[in-house]
mmCIF entry with sequence, helices, sheets and N, C-alpha, C, O atoms, coordinates in Angstrom:
data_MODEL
# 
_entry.id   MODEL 
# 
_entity.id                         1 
_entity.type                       polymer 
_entity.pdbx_number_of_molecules   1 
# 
_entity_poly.entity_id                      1 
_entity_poly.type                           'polypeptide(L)' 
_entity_poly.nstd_linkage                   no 
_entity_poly.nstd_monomer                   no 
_entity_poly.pdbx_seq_one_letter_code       
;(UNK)(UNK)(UNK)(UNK)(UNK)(UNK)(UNK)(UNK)(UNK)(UNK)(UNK)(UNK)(UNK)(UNK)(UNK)(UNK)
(UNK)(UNK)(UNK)(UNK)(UNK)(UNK)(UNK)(UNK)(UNK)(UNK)(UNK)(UNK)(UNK)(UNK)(UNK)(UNK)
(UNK)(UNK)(UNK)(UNK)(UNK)(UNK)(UNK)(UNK)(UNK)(UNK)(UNK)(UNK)(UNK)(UNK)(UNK)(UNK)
(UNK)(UNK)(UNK)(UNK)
;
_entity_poly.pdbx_seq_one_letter_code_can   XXXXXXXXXXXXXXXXXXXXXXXXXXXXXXXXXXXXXXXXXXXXXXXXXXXX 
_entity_poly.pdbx_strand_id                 A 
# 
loop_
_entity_poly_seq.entity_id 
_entity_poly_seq.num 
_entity_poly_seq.mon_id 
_entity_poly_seq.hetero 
1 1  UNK n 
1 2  UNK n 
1 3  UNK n 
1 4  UNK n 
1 5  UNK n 
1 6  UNK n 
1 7  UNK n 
1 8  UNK n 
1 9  UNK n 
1 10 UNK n 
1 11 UNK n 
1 12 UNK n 
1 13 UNK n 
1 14 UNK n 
1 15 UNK n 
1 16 UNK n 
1 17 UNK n 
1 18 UNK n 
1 19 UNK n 
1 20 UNK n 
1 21 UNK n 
1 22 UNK n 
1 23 UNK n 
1 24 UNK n 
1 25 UNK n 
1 26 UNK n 
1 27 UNK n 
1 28 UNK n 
1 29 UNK n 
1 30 UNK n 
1 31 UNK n 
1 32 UNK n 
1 33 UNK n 
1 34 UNK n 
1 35 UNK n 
1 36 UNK n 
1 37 UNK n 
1 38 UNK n 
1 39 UNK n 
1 40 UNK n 
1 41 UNK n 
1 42 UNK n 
1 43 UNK n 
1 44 UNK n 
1 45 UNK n 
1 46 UNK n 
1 47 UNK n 
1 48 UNK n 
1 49 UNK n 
1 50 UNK n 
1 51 UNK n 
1 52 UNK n 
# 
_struct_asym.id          A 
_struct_asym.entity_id   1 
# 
loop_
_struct_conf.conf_type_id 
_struct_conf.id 
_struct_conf.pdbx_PDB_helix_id 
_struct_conf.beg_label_comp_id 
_struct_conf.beg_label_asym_id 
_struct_conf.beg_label_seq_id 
_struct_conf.pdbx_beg_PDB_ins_code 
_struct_conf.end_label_comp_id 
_struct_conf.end_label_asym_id 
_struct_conf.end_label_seq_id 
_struct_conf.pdbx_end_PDB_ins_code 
_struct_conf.beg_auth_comp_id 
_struct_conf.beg_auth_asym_id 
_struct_conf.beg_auth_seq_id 
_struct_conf.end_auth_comp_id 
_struct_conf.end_auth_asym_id 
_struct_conf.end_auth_seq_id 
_struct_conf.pdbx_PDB_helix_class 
_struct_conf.details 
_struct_conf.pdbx_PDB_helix_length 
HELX_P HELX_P1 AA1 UNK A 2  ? UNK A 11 ? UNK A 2  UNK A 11 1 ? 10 
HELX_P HELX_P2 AA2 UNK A 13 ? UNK A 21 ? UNK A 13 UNK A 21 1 ? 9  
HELX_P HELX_P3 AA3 UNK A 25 ? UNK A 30 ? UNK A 25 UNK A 30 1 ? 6  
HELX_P HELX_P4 AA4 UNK A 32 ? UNK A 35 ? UNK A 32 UNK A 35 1 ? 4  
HELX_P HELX_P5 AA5 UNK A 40 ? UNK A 51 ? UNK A 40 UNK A 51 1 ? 12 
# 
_struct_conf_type.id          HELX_P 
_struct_conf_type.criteria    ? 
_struct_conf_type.reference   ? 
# 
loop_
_atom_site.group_PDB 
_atom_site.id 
_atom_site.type_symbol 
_atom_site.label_atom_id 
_atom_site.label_alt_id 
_atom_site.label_comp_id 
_atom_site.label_asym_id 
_atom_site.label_entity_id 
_atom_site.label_seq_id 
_atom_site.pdbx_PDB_ins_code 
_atom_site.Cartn_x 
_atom_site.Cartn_y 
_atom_site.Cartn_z 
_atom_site.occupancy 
_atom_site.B_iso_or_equiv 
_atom_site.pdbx_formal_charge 
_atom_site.auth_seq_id 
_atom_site.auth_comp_id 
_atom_site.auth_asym_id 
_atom_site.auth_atom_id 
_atom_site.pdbx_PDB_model_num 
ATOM 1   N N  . UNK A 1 1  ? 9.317  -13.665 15.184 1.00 0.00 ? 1  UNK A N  1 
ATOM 2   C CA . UNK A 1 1  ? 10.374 -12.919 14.519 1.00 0.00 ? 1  UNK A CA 1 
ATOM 3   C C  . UNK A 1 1  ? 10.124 -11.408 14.611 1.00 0.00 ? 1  UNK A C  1 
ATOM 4   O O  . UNK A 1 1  ? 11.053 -10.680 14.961 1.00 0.00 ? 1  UNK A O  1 
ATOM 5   N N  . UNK A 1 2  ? 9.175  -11.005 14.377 1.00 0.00 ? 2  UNK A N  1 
ATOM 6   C CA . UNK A 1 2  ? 8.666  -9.398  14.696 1.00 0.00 ? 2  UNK A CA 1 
ATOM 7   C C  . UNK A 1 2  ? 8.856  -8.915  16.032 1.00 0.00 ? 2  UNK A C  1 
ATOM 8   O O  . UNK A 1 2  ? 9.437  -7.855  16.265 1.00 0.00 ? 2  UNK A O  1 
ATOM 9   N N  . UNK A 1 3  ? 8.302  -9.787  17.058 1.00 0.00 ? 3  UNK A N  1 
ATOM 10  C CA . UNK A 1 3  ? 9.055  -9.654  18.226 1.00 0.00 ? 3  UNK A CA 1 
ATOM 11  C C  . UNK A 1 3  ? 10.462 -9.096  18.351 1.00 0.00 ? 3  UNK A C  1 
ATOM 12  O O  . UNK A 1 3  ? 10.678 -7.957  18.764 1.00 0.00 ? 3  UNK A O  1 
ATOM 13  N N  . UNK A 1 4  ? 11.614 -10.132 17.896 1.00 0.00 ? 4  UNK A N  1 
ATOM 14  C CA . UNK A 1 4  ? 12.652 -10.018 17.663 1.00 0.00 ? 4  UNK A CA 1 
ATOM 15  C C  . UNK A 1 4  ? 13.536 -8.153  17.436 1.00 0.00 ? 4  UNK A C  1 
ATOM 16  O O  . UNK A 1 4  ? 14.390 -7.456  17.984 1.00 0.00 ? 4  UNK A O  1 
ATOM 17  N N  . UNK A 1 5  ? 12.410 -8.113  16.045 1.00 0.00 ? 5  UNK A N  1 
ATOM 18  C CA . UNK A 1 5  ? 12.872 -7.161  14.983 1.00 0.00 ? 5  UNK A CA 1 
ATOM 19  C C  . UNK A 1 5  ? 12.125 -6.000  16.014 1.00 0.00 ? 5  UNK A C  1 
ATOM 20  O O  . UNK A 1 5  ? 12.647 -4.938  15.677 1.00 0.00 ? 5  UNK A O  1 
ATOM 21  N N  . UNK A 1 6  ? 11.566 -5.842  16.641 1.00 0.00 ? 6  UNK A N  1 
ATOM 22  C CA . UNK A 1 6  ? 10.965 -4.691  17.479 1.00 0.00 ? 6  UNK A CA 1 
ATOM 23  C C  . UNK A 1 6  ? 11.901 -4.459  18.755 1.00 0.00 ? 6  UNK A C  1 
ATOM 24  O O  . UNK A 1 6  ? 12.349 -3.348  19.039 1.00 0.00 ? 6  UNK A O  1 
ATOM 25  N N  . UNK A 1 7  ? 12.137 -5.548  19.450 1.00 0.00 ? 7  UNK A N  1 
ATOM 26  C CA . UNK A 1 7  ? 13.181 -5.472  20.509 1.00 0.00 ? 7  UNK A CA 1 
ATOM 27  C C  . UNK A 1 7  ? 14.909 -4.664  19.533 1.00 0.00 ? 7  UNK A C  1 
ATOM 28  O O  . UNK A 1 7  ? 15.648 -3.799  20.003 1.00 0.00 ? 7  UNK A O  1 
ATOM 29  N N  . UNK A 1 8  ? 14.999 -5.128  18.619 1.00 0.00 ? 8  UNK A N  1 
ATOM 30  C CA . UNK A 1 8  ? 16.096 -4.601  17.571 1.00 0.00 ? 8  UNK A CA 1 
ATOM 31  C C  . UNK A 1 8  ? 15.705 -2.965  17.835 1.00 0.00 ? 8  UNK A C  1 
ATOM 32  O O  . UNK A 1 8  ? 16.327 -2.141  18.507 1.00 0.00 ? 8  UNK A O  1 
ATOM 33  N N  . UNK A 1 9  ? 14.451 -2.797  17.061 1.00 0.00 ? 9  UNK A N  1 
ATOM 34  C CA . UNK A 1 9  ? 14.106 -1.479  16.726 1.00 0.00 ? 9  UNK A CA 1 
ATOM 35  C C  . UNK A 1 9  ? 14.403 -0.543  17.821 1.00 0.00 ? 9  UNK A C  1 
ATOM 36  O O  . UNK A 1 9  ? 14.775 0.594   17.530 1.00 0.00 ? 9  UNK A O  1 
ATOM 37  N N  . UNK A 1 10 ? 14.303 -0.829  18.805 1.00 0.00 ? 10 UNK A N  1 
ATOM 38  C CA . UNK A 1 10 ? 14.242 -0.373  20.165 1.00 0.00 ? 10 UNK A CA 1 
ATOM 39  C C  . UNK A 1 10 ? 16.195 0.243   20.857 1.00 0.00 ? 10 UNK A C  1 
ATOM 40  O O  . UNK A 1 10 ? 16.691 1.196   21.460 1.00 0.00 ? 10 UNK A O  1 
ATOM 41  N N  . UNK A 1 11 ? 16.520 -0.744  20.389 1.00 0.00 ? 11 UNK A N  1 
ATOM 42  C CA . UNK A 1 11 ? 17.518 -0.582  21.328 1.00 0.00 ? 11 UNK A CA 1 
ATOM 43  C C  . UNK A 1 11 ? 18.703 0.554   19.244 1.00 0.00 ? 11 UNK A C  1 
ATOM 44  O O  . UNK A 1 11 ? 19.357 1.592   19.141 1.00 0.00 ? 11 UNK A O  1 
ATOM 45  N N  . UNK A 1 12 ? 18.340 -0.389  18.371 1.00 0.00 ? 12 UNK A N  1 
ATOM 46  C CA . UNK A 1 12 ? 19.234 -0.081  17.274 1.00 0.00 ? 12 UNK A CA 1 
ATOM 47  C C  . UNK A 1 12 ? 17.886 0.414   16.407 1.00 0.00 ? 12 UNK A C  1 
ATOM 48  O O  . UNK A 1 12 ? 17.401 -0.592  15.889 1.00 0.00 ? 12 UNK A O  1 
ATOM 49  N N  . UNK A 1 13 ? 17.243 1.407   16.126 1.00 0.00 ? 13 UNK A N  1 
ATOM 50  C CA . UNK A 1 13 ? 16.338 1.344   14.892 1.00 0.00 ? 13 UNK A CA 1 
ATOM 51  C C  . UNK A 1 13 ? 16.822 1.237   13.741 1.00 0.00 ? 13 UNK A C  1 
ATOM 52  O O  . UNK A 1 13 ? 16.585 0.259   13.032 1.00 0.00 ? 13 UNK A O  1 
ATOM 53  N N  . UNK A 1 14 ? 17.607 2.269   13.360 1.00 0.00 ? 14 UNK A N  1 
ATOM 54  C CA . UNK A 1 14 ? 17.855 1.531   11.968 1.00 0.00 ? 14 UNK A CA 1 
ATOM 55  C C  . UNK A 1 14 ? 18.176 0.437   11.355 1.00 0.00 ? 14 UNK A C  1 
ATOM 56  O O  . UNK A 1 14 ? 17.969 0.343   10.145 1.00 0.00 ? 14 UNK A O  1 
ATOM 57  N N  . UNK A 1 15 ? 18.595 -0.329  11.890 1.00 0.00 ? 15 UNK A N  1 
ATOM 58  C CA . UNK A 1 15 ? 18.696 -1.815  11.823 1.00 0.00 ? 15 UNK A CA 1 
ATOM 59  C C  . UNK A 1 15 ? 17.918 -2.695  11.618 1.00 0.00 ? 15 UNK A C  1 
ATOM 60  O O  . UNK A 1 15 ? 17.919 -3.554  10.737 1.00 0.00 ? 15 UNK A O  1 
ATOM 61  N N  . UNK A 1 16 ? 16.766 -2.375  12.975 1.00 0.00 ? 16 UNK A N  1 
ATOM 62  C CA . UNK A 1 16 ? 15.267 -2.981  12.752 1.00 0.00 ? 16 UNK A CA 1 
ATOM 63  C C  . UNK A 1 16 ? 14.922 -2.573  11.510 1.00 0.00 ? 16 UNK A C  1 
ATOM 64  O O  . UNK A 1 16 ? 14.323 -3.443  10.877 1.00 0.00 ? 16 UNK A O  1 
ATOM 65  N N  . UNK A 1 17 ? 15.102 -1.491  10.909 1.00 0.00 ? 17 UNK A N  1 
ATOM 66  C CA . UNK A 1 17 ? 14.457 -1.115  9.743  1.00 0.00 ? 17 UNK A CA 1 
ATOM 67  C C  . UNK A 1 17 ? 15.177 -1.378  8.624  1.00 0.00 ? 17 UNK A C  1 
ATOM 68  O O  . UNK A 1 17 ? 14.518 -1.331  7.585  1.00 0.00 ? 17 UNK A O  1 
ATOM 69  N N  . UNK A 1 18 ? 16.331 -1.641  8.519  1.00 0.00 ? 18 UNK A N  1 
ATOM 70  C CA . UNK A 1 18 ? 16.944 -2.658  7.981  1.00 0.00 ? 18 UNK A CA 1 
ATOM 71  C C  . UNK A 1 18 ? 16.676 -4.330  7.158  1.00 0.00 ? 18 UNK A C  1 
ATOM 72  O O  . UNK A 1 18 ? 16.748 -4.905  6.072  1.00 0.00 ? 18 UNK A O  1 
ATOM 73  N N  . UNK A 1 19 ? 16.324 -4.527  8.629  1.00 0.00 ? 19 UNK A N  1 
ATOM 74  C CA . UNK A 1 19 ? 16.065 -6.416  8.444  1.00 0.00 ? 19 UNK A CA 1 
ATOM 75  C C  . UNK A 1 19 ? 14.760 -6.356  8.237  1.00 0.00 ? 19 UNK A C  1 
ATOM 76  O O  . UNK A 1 19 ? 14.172 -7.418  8.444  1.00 0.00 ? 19 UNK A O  1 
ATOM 77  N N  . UNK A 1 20 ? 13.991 -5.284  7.831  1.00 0.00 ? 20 UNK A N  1 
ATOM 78  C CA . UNK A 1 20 ? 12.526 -5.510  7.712  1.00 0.00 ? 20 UNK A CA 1 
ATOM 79  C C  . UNK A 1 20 ? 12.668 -5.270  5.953  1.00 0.00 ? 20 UNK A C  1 
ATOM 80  O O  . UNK A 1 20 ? 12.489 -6.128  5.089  1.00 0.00 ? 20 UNK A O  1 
ATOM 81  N N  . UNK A 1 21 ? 13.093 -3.639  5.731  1.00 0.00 ? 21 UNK A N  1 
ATOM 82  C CA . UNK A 1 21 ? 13.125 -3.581  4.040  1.00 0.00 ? 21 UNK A CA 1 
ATOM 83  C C  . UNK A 1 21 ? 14.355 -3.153  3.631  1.00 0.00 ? 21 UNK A C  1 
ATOM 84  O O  . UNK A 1 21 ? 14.505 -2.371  2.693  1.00 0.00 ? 21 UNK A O  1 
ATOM 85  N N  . UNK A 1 22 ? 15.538 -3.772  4.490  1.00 0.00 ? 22 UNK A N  1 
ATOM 86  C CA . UNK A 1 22 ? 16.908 -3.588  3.439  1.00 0.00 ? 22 UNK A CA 1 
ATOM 87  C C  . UNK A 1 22 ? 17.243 -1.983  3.258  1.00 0.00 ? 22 UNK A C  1 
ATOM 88  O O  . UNK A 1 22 ? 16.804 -1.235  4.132  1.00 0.00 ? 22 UNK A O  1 
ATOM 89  N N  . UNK A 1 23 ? 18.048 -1.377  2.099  1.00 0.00 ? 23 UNK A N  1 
ATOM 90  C CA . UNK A 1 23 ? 18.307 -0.137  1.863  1.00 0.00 ? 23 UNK A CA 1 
ATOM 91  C C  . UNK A 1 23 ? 17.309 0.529   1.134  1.00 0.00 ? 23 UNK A C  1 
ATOM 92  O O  . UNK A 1 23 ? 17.661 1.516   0.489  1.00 0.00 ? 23 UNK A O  1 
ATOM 93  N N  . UNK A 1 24 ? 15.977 0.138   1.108  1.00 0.00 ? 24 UNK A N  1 
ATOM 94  C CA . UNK A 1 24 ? 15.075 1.339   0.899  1.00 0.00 ? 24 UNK A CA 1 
ATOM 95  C C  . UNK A 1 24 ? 15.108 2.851   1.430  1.00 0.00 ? 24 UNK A C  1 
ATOM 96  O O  . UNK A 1 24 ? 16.005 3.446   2.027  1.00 0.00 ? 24 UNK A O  1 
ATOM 97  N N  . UNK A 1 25 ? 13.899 3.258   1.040  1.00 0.00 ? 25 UNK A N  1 
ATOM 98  C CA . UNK A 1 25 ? 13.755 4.559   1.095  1.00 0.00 ? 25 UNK A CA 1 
ATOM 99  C C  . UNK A 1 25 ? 13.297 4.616   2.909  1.00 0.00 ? 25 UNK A C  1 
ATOM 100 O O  . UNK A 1 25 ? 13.703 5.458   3.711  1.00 0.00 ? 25 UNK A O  1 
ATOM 101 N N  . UNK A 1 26 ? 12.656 3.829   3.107  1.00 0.00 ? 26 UNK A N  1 
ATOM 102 C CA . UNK A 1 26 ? 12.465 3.831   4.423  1.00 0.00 ? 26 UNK A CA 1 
ATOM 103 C C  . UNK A 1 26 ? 13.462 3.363   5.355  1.00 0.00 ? 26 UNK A C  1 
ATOM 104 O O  . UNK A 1 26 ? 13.260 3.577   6.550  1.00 0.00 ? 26 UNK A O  1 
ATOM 105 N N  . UNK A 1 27 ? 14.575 2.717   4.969  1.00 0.00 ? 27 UNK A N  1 
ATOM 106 C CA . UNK A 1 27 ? 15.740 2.784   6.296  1.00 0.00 ? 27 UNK A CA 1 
ATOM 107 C C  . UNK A 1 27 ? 16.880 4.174   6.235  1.00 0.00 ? 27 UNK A C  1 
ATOM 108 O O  . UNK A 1 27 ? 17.606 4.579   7.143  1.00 0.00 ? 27 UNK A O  1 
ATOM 109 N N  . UNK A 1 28 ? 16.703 4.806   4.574  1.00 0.00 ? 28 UNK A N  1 
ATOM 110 C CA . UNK A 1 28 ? 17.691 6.265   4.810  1.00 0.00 ? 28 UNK A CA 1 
ATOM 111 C C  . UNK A 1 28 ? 16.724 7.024   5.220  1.00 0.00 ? 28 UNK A C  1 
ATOM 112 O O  . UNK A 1 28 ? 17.323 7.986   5.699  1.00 0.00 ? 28 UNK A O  1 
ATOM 113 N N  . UNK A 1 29 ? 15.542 7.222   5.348  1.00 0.00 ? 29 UNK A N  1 
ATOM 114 C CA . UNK A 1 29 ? 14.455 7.939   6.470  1.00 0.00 ? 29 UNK A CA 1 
ATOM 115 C C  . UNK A 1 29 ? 14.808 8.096   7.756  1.00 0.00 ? 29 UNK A C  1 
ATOM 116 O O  . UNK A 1 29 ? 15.148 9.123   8.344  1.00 0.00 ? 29 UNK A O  1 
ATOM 117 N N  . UNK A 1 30 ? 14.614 6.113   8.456  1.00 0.00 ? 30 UNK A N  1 
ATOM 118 C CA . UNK A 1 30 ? 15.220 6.435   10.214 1.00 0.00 ? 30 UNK A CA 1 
ATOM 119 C C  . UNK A 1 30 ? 15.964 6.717   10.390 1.00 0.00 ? 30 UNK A C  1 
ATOM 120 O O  . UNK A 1 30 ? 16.127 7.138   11.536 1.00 0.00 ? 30 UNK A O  1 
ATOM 121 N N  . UNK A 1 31 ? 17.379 6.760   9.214  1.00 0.00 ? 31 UNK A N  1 
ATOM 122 C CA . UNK A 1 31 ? 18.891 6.751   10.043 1.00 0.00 ? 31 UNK A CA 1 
ATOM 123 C C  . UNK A 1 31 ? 18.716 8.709   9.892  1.00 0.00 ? 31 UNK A C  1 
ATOM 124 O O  . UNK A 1 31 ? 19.495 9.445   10.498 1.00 0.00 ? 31 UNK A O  1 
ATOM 125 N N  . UNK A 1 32 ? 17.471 9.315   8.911  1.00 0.00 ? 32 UNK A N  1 
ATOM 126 C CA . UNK A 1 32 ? 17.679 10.575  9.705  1.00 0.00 ? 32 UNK A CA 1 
ATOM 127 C C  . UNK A 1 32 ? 17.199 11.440  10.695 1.00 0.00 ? 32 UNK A C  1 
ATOM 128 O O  . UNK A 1 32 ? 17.488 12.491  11.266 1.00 0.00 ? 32 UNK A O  1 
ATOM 129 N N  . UNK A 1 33 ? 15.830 10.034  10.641 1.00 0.00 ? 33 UNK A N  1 
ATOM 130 C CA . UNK A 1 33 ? 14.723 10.808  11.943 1.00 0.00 ? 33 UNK A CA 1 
ATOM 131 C C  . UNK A 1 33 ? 15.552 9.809   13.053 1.00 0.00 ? 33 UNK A C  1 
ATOM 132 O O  . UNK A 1 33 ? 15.025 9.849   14.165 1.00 0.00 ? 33 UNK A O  1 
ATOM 133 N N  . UNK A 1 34 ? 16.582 9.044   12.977 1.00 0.00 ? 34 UNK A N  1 
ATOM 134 C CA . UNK A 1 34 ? 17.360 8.377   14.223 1.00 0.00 ? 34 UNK A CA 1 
ATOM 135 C C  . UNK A 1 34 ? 18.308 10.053  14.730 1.00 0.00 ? 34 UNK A C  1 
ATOM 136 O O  . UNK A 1 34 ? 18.218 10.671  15.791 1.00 0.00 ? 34 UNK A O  1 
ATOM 137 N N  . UNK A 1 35 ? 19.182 10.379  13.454 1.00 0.00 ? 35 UNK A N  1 
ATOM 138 C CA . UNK A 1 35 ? 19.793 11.646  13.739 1.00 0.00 ? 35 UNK A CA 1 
ATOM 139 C C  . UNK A 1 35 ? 19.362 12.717  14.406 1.00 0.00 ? 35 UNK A C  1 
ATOM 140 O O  . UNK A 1 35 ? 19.982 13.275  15.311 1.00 0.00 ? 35 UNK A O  1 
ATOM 141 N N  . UNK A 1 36 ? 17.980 13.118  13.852 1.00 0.00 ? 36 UNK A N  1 
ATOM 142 C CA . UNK A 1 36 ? 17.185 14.543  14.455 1.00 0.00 ? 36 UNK A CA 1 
ATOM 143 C C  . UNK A 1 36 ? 16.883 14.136  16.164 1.00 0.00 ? 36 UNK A C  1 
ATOM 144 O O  . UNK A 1 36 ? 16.949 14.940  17.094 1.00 0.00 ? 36 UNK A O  1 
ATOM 145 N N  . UNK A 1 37 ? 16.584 12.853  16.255 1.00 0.00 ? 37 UNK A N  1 
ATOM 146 C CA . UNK A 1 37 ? 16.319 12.736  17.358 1.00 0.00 ? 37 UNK A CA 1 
ATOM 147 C C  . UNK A 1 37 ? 15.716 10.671  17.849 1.00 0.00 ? 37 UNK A C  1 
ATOM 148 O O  . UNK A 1 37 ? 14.850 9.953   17.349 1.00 0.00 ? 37 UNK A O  1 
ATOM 149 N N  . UNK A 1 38 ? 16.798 10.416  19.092 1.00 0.00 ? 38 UNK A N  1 
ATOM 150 C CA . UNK A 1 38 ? 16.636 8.996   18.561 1.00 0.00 ? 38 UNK A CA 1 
ATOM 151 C C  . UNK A 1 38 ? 15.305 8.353   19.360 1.00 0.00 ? 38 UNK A C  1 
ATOM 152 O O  . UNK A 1 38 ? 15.265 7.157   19.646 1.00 0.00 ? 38 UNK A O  1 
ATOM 153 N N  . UNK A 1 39 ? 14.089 9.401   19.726 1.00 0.00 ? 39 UNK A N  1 
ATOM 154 C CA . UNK A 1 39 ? 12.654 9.172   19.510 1.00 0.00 ? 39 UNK A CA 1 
ATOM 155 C C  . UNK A 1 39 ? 11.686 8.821   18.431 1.00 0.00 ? 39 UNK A C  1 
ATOM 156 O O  . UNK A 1 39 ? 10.884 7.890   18.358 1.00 0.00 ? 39 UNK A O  1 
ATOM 157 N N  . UNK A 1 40 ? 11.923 9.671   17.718 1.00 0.00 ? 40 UNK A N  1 
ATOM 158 C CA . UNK A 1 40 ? 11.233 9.667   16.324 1.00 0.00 ? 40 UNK A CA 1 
ATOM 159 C C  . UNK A 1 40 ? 11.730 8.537   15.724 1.00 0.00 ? 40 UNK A C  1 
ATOM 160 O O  . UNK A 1 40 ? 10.800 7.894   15.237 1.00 0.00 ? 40 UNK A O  1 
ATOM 161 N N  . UNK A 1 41 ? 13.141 7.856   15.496 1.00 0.00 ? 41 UNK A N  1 
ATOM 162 C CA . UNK A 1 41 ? 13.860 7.115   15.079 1.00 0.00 ? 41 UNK A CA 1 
ATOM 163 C C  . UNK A 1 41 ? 13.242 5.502   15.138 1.00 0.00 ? 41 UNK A C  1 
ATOM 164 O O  . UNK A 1 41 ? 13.213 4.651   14.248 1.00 0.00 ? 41 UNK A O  1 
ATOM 165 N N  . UNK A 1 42 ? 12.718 5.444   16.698 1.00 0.00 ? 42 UNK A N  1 
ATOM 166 C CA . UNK A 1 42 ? 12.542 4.310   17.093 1.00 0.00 ? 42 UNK A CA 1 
ATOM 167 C C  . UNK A 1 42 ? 10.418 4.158   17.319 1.00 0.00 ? 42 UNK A C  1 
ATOM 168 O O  . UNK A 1 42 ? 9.705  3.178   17.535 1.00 0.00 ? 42 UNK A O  1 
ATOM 169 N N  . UNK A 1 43 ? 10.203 5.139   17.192 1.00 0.00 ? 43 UNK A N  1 
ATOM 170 C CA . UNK A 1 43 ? 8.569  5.330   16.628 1.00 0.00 ? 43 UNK A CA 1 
ATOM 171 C C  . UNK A 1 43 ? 8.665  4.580   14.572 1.00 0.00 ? 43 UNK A C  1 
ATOM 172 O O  . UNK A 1 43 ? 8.258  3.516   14.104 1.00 0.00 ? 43 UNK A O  1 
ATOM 173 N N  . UNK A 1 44 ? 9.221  5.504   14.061 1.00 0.00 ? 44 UNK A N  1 
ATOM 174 C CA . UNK A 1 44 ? 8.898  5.094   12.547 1.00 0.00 ? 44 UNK A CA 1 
ATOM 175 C C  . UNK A 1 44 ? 9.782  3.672   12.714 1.00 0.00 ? 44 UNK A C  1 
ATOM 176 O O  . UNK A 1 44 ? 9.492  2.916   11.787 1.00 0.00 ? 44 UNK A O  1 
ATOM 177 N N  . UNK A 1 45 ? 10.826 3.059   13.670 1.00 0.00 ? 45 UNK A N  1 
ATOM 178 C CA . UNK A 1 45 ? 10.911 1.794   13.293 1.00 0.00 ? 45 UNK A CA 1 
ATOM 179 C C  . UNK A 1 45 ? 9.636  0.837   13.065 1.00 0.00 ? 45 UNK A C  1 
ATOM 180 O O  . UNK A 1 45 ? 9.033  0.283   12.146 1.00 0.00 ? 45 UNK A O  1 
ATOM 181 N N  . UNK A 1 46 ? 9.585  1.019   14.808 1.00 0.00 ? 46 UNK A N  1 
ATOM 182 C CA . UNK A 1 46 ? 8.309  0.210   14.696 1.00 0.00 ? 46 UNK A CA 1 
ATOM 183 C C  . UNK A 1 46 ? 6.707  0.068   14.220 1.00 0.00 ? 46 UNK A C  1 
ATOM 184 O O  . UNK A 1 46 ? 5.774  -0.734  14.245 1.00 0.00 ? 46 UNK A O  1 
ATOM 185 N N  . UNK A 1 47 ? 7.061  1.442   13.760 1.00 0.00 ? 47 UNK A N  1 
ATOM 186 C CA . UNK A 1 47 ? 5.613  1.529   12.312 1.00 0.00 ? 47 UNK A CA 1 
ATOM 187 C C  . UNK A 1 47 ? 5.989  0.806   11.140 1.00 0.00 ? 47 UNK A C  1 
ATOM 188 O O  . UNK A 1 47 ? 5.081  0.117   10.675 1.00 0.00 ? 47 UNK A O  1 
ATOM 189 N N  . UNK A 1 48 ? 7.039  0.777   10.561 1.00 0.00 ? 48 UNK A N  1 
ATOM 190 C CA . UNK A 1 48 ? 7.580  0.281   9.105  1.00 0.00 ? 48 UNK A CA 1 
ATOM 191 C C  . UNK A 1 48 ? 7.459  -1.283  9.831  1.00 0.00 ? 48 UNK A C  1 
ATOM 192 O O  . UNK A 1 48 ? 6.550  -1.967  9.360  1.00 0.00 ? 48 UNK A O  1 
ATOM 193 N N  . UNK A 1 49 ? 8.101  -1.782  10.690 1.00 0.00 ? 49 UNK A N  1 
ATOM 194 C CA . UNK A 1 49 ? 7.651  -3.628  10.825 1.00 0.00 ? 49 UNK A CA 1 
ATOM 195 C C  . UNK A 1 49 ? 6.538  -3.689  11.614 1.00 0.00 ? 49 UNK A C  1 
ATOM 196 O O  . UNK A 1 49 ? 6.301  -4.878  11.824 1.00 0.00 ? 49 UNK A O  1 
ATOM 197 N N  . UNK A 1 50 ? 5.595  -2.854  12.249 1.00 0.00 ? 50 UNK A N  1 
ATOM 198 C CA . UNK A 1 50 ? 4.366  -3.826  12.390 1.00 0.00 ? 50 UNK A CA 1 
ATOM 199 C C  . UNK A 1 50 ? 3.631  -3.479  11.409 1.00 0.00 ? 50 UNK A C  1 
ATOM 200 O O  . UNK A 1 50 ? 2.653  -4.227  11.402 1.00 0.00 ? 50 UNK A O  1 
ATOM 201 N N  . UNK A 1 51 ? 3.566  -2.468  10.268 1.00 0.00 ? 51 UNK A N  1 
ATOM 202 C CA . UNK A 1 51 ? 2.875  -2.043  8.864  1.00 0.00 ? 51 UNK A CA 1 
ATOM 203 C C  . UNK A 1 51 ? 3.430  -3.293  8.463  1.00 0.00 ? 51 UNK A C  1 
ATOM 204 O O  . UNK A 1 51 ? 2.442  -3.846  7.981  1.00 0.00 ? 51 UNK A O  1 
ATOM 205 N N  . UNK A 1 52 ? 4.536  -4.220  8.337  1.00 0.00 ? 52 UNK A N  1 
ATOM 206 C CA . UNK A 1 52 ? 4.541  -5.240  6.805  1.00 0.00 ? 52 UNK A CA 1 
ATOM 207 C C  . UNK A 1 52 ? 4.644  -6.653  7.656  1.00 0.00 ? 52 UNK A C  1 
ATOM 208 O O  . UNK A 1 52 ? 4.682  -7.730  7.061  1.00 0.00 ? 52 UNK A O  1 
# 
């Protein structure tokens, strides 16, 4: 399933970061480090699901 949610992260991060912790504080984070730039976006995805 992490698999899954990383291939997600990749192509959609916020999403991945989504289906990992819902509307926390950490998915209105990526959708703004997705905004500033959609590098950073898809780095802190996949820190927030392989961290949990």
């Amino acid at each position: 399933m992490d698999l899954l949610r990383i291939i997600i992260a990749i192509l959609l991060p916020p999403l991945g970061v989504f289906m990992q912790v819902g509307f926390g504080g950490a998915f209105w984070l990526n959708i703004l480090l997705t905004l500033c730039g959609y590098i950073p976006g898809i780095i802190h995805a996949v820190w927030v699901i392989a961290r949990r």
